[in-house]
VMD Tcl script that draws the C-alpha trace (Angstrom):
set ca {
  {-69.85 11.63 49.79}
  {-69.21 9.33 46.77}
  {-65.40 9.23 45.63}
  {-64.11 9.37 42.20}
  {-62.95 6.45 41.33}
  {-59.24 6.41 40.24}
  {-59.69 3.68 37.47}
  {-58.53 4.14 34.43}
  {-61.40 3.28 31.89}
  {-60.55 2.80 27.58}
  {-63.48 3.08 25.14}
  {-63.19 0.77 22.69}
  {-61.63 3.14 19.56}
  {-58.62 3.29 22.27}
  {-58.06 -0.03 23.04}
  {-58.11 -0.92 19.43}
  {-55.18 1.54 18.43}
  {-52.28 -0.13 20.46}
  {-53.69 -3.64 19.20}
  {-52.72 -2.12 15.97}
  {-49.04 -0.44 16.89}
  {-48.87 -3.80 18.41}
  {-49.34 -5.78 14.94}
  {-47.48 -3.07 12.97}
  {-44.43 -3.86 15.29}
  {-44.82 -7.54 15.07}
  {-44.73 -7.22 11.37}
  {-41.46 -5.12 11.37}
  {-39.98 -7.56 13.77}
  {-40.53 -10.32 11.34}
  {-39.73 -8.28 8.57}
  {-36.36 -7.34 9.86}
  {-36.18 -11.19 11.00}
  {-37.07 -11.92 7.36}
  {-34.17 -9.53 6.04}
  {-31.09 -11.12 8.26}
  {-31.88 -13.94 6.25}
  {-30.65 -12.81 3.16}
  {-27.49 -11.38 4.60}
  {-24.52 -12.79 3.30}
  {-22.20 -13.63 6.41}
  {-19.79 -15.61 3.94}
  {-15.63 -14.44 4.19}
  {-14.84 -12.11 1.40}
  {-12.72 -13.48 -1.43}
  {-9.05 -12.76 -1.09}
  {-5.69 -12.12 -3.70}
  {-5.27 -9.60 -5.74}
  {-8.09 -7.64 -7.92}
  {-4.96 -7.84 -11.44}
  {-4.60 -11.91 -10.36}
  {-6.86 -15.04 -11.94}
  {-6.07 -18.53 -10.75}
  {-6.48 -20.43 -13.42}
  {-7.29 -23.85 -12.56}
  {-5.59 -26.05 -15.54}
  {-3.54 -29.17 -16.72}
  {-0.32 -28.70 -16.88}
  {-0.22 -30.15 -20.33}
  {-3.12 -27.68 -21.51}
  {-1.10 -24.70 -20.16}
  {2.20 -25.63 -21.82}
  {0.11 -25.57 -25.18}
  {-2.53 -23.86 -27.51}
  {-5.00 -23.60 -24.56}
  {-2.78 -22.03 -22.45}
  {-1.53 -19.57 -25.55}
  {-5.06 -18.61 -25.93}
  {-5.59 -17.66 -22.33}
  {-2.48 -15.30 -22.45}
  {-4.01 -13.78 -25.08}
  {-7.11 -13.55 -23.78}
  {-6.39 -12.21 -20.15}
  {-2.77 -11.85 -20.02}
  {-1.70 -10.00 -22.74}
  {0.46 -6.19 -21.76}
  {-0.85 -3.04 -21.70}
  {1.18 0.15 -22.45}
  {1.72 1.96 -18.59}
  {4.40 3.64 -17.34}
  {7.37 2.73 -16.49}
  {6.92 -0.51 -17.85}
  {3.99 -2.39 -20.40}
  {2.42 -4.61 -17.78}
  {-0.24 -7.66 -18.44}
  {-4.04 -7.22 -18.54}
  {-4.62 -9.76 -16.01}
  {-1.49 -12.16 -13.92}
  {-2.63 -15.38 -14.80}
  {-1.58 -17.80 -11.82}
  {-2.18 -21.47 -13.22}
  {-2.70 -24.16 -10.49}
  {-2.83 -27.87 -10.90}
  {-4.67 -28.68 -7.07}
  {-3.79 -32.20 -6.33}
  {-5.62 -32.67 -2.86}
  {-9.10 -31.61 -1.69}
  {-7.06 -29.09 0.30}
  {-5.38 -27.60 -2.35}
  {-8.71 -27.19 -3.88}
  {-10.35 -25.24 -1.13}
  {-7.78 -22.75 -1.30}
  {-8.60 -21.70 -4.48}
  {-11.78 -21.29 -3.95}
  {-10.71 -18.84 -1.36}
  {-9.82 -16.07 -4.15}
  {-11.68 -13.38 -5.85}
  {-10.84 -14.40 -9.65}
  {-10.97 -18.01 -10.83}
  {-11.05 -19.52 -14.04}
  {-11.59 -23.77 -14.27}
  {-10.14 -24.48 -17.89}
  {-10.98 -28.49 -18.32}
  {-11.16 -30.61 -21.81}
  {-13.91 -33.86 -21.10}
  {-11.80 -36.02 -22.82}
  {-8.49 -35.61 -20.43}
  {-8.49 -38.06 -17.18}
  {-6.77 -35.53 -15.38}
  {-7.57 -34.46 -11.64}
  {-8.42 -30.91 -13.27}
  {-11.15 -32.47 -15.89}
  {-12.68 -34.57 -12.89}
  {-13.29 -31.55 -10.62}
  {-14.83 -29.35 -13.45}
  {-17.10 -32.01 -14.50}
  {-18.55 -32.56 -10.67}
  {-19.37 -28.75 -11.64}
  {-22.08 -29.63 -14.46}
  {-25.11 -31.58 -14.87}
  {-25.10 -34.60 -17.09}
  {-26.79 -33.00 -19.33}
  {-24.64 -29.96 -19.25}
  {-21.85 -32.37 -19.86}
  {-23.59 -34.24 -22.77}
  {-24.11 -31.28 -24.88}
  {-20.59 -30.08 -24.49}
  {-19.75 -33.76 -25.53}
  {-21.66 -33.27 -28.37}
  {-19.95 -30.25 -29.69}
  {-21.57 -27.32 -27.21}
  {-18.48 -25.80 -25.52}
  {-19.26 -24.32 -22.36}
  {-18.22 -20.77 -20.96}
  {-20.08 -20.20 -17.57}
  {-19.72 -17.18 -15.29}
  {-20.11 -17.16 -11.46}
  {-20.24 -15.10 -8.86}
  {-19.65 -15.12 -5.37}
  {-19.99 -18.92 -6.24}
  {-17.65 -19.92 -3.12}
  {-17.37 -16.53 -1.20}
  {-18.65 -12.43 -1.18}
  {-16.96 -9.98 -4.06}
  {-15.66 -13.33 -6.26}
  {-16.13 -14.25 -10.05}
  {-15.60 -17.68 -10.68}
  {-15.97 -18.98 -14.82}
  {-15.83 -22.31 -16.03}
  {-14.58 -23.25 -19.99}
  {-14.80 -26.51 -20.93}
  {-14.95 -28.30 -24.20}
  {-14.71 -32.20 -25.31}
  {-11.10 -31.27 -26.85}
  {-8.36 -28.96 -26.70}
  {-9.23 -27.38 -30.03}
  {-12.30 -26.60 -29.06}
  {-11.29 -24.87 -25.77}
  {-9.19 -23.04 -27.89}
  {-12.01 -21.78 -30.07}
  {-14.36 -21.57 -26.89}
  {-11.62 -18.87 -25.42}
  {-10.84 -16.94 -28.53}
  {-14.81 -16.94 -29.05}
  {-15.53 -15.79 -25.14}
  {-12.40 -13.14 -25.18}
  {-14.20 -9.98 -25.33}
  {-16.81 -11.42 -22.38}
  {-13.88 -12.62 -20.25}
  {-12.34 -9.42 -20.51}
  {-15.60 -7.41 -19.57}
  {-16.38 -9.51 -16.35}
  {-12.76 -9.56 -14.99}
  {-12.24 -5.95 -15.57}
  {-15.64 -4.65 -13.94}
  {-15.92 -6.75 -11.12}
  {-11.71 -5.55 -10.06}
  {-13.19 -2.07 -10.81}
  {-16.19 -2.18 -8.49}
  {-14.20 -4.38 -5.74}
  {-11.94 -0.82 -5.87}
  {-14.35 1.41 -5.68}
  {-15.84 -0.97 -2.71}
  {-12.75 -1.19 -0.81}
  {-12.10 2.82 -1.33}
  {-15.33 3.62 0.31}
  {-14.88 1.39 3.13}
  {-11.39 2.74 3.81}
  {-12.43 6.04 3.55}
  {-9.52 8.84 3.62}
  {-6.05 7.26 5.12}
  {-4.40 10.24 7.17}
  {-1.47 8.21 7.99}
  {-0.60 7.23 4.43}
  {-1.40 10.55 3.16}
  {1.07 12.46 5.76}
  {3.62 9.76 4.91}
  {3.85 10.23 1.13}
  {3.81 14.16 1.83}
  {7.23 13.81 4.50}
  {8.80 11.34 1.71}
  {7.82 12.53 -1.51}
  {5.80 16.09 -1.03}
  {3.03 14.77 -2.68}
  {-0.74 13.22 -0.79}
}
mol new
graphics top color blue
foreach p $ca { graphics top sphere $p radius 0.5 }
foreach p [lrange $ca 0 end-1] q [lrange $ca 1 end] { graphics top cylinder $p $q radius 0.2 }
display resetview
């Protein structure tokens, strides 16, 4: 009597559809490989979302350039109890490479440098630009130049230089309404960010409803 044989036999239209899951996974493998590499693992910026560090000469923030800036990003606002400022402009004179790699650490930064100063302050900015960048601002071309997440994740970082103080002043009163924009939406969407993450806080809620019968 002739057995069955126990073999398990594919025709070919079989064999060929694994080959193909197979090739469909390999592609989603590298895909997802593909994707990781665009994930930004940087450290989120840090400080507050009302605080710039503004990155300036002493000199320049004792003067016009520093009167402009006020104006620009730290002038009050009517709230209650008390009118408070726009923006709280921090101004920081970083002396050491160290002191300059905390600053980059923070979410708002603004590098205010005039070319013609040999200050510490104009030196850094300049490293910042291309030598052609720089030429045309030597020639008359003040620059106002936004980035973001330059140094680290959820961070706006602008540069404003000039040749001269004057025309730093100008380049600020002229870039006022854009400085204002960019500040303002990026602490607004940082909020909104941090809000989601956070999600409902029981704890705090209960604790404002014990102390003040409010959540």
């Amino acid at each position: 009597m002739r057995q069955r044989s126990t073999r398990v036999t594919f025709t070919r239209r079989e064999i060929v559809m694994p080959r193909r899951l197979a090739v469909f996974l390999g592609i989603t493998y590298l895909s997802f490989l593909l994707g990781c590499g665009n994930v930004d693992y940087r450290p989120l910026a840090i400080g507050d979302n009302g605080e710039i560090q503004v990155v300036i000469d002493s000199t320049l923030w004792a003067g016009p350039v520093g009167e402009a800036l006020r104006m620009a990003l730290g002038y009050y606002v009517q709230t209650l109890p008390n009118p408070e400022p726009f923006f709280q402009l921090r101004p920081i004179e970083p002396r050491t490479q160290d002191d300059l790699d905390r600053v980059k650490k923070f979410k708002n930064v603004l590098f205010v440098a005039a070319l013609r100063d040999s200050s510490q302050i104009s030196r850094l900015v300049q490293q910042a630009f291309s030598p052609e960048a720089l030429q045309a601002v030597r020639e008359g071309s003040a620059a106002v130049v936004p980035r973001g997440d330059l140094w680290r994740r959820r961070q706006l970082v602008y540069f404003i230089v000039a040749e001269t103080d004057s025309q730093l002043v100008e380049a600020i009163r002229r870039a006022t309404p854009k400085l204002r924009e960019d500040f303002d939406e990026i602490a607004r969407e940082r909020l909104a960010i941090e809000m989601f993450e956070k999600g409902r806080q029981f704890d705090i809620e209960d604790t404002l409803m014990a102390h003040h019968g409010f959540a």
